[in-house]
C-alpha positions as CSV (number, residue, x, y, z in Angstrom):
1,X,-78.0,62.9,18.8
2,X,-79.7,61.9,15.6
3,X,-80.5,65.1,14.3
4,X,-76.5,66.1,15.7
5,X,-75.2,63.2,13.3
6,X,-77.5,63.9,10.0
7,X,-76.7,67.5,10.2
8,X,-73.0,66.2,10.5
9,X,-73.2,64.0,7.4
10,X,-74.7,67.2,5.1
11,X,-72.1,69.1,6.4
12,X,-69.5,66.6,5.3
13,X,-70.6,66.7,1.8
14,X,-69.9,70.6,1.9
15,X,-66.2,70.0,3.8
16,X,-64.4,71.7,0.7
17,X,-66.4,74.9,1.3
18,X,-66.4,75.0,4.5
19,X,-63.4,73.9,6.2
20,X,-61.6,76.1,3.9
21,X,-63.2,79.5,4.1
22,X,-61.4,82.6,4.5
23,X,-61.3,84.4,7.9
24,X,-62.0,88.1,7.2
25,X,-60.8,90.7,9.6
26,X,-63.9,91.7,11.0
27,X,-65.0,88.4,11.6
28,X,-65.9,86.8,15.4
29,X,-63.9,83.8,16.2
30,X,-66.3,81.8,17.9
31,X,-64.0,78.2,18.8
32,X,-60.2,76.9,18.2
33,X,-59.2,73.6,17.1
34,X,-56.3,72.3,17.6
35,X,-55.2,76.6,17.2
36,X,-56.8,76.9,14.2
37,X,-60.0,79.6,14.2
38,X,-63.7,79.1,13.7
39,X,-65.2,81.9,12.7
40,X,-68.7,83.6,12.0
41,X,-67.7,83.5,8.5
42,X,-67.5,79.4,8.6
43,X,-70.5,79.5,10.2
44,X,-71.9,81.5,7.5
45,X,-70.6,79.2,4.5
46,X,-71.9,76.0,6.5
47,X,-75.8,77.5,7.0
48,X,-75.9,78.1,3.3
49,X,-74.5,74.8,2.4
50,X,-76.9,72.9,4.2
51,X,-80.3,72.0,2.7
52,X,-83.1,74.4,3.5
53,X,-85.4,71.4,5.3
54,X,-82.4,70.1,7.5
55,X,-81.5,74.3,8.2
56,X,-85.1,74.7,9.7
57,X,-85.4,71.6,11.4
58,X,-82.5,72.9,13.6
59,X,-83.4,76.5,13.7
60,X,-86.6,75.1,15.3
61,X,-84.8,73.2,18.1
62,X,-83.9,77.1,19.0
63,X,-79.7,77.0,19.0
64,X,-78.6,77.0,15.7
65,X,-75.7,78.9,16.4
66,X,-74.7,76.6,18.7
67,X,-75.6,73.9,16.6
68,X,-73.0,75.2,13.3
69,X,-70.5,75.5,15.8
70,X,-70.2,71.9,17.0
71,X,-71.1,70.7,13.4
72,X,-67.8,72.6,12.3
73,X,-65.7,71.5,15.6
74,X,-66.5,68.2,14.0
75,X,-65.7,68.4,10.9
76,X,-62.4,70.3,12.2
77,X,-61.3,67.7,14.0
78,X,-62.2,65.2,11.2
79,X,-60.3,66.8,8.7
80,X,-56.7,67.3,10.7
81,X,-57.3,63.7,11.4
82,X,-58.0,62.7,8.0
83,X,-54.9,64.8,6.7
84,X,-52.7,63.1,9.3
85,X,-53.5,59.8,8.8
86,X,-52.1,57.5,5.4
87,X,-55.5,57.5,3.3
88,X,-54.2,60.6,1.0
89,X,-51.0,58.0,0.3
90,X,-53.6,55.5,-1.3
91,X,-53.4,55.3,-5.1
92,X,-57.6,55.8,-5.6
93,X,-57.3,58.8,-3.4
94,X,-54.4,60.4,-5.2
95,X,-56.6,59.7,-8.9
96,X,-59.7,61.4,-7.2
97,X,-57.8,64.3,-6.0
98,X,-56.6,64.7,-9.1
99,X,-59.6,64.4,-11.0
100,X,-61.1,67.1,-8.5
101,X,-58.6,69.2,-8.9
102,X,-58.7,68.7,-12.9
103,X,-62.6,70.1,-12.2
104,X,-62.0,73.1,-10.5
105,X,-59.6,74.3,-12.8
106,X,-62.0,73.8,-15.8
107,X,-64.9,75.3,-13.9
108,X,-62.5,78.6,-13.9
109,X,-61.0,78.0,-17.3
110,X,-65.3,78.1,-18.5
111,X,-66.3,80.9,-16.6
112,X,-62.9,82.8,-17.8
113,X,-64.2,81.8,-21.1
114,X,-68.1,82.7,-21.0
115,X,-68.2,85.5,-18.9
116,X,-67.8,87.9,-21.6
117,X,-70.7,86.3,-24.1
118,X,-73.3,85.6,-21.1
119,X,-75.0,88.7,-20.2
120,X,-77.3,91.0,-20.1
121,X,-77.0,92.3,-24.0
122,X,-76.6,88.7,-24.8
123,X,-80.1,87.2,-23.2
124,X,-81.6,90.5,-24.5
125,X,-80.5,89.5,-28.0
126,X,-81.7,85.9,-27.7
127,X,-85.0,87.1,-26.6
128,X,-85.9,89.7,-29.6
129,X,-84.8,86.4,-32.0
130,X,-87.0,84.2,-30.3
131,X,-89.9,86.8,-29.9
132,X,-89.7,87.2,-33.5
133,X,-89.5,83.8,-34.5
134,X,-92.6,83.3,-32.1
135,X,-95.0,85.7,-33.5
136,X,-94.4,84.8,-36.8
137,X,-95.4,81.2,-36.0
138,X,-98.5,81.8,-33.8
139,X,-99.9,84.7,-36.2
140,X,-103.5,84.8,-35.9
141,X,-103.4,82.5,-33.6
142,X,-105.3,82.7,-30.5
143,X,-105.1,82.0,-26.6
144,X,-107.0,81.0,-24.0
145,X,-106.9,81.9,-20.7
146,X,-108.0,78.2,-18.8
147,X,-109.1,77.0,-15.2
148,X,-109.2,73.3,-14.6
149,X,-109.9,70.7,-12.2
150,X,-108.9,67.4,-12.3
151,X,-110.0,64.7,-11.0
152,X,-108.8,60.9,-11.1
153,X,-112.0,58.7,-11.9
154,X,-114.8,59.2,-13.9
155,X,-117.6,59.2,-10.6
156,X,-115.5,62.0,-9.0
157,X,-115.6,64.1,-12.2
158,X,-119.7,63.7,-12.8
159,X,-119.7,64.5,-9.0
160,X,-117.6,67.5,-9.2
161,X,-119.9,68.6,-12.7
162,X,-122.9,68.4,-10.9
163,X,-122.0,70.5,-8.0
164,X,-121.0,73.0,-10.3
165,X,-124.3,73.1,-12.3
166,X,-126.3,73.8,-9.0
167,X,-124.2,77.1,-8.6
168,X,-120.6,76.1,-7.0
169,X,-117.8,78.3,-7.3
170,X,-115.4,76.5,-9.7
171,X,-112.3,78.1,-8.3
172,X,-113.5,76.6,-4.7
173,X,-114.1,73.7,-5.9
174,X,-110.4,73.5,-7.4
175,X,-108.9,74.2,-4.7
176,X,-110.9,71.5,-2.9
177,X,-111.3,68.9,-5.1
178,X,-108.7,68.9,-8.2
179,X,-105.7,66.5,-7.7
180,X,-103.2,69.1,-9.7
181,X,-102.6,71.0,-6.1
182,X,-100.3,72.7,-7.9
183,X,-102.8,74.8,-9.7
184,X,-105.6,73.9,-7.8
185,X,-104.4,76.0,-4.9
186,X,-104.4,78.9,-7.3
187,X,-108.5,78.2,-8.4
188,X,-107.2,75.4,-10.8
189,X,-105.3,78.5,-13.2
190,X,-103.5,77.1,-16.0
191,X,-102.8,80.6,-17.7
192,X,-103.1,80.9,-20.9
193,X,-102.7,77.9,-23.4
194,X,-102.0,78.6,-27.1
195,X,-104.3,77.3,-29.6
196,X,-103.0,73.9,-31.0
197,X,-100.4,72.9,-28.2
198,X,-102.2,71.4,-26.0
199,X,-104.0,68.4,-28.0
200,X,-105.7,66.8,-25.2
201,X,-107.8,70.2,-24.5
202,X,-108.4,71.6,-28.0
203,X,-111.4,70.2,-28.6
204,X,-113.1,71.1,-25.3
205,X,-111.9,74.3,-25.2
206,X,-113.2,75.2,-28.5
207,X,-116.6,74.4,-27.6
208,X,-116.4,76.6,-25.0
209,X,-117.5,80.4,-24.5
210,X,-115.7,82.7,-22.6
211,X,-116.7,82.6,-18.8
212,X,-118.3,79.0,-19.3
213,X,-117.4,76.4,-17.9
214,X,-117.8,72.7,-19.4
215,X,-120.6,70.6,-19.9
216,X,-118.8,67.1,-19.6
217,X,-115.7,66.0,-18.4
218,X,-112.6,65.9,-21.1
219,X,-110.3,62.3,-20.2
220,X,-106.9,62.2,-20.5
221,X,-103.5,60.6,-19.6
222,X,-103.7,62.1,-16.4
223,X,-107.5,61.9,-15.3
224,X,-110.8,63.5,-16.1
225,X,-110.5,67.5,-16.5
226,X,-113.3,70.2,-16.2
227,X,-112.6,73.2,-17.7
228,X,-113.7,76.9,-17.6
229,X,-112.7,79.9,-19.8
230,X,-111.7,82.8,-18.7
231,X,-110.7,84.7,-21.5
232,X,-109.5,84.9,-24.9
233,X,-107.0,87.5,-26.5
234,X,-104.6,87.3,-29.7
235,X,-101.4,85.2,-29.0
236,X,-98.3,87.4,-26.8
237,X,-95.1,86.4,-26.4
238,X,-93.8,85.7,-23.0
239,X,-92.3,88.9,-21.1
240,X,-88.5,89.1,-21.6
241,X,-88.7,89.2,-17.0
242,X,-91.2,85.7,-17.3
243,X,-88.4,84.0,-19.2
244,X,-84.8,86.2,-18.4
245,X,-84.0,83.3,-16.1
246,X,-84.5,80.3,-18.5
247,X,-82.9,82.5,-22.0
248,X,-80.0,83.3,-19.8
249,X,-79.6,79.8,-19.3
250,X,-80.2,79.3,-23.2
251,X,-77.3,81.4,-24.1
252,X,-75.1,79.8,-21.0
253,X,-75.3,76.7,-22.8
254,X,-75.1,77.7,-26.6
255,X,-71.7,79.7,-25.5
256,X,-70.7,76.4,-23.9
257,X,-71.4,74.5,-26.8
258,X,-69.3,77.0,-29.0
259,X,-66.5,76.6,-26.9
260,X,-66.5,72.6,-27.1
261,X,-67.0,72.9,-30.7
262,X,-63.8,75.7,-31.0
263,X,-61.3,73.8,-28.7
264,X,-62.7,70.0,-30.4
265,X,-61.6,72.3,-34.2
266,X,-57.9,73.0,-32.8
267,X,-57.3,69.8,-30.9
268,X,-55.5,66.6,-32.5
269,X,-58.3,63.8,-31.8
270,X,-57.9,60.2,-32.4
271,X,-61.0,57.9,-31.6
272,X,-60.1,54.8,-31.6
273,X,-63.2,52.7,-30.7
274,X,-65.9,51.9,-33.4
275,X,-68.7,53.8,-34.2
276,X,-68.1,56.0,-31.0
277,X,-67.0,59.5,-33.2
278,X,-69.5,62.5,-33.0
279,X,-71.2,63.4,-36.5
């Protein structure tokens, strides 16, 4: 019943996707309410509306079918209840459905707006400026290719170092020891760092030869760090595939910006308030 109820209340929070979903032709009906159809289509639209921990913990319980069904008979009957009733009279419902409504119909009016100026050409663009602008400023400049594990106090670290000097495998002992797991399950791998942008390392890591692997711990914010090197090469930029995800996100927002700044150009604006103008 517990688990019935939370997977209700995610559910809820996706009603306007859900309980709204278009009915194909080829779908399944798989229940009625009230003479409306449930289809395999809602069922669809709820399982990837739910959060991916909440999805598995009922997939495990073996009928998640089943499950989707009744969470959408719910909701169903919720929703002709709540249309039914007085609440959408109430003036704080009427300002929220129109401040909803006022969303969607931006959302549109920006993707109308930016779908021709975010694309492929457009990230491809932003990447050959940015790869430019890159190696121009790291000329000469080298990386270095760094393992690490960190440790939180001092003891653990002189621990760690000494098992190390008597023939340990450093990327072992990452994965055993360092507190980063993030890394540490990958042998304590940090890539490579450029020269310079990582303060808190420089100094070690220039002390270091390639395939060493340090003599004393290096303290920082976060704890005490043993390094090793495992290589050195003249700076790269980033593949345009590494970063695709994050420029396209770049140009999303520039375009967005543009757009604000274009429509703020044509609109009569008054600002009343003090010292609350944009410069």
């Amino acid at each position: 019943m517990k688990n019935t109820k939370t997977l209700l209340l995610a559910a809820v929070s996706a009603l306007a996707l859900t309980v709204s979903s278009p009915a194909f032709a080829a779908d399944e009906v798989v229940a009625k309410v009230n003479g409306k159809d449930i289809t395999t289509a809602d069922l669809q639209q709820l399982e990837k509306s739910l959060p991916p921990e909440m999805l598995q913990r009922a997939k495990e319980k073996g009928n998640i079918k089943g499950d989707l069904i009744n969470q959408l008979v719910d909701l169903k009957v919720l929703t002709d209840s709540a249309l039914k009733s007085d609440v959408a009279k109430k003036k704080e419902v009427q300002q929220a459905i129109e401040r909803a409504k006022e969303q969607v119909i931006v959302q549109a009016f920006v993707f109308e707006q930016l779908k021709a100026k975010v694309n492929e050409a457009a990230i491809e663009k932003e990447y050959k400026a940015l790869k430019d602008k890159f190696m121009t400023e790291v000329k000469n400049k080298k990386e270095v290719k760094v393992r690490h594990i960190l440790l939180k106090e001092e003891a653990d670290a002189k621990a760690a170092l000494k098992r190390l000097k008597s023939g340990e495998d450093f990327q072992k002992l990452a994965r055993e020891l360092s507190i980063d797991k993030q890394s540490g399950q990958d042998g304590g791998d940090l890539g490579y760092i450029l020269e310079g942008t990582v303060p808190d390392f420089d100094e070690a890591l220039k002390k270091l030869k390639t395939g060493k692997t340090s003599a004393e711990a290096t303290k920082t914010q976060f704890g005490y760090h043993l390094f090793k090197v495992d290589d050195r090469r003249s700076a790269k930029a980033p593949k345009f595939d590494d970063v695709k995800a994050q420029l396209g996100q770049r140009v999303q927002q520039k375009a967005f910006l543009d757009l604000v700044k274009r429509l703020r150009d044509k609109a009569s604006i008054e600002i009343i308030a003090k010292d609350t103008a944009k410069k």
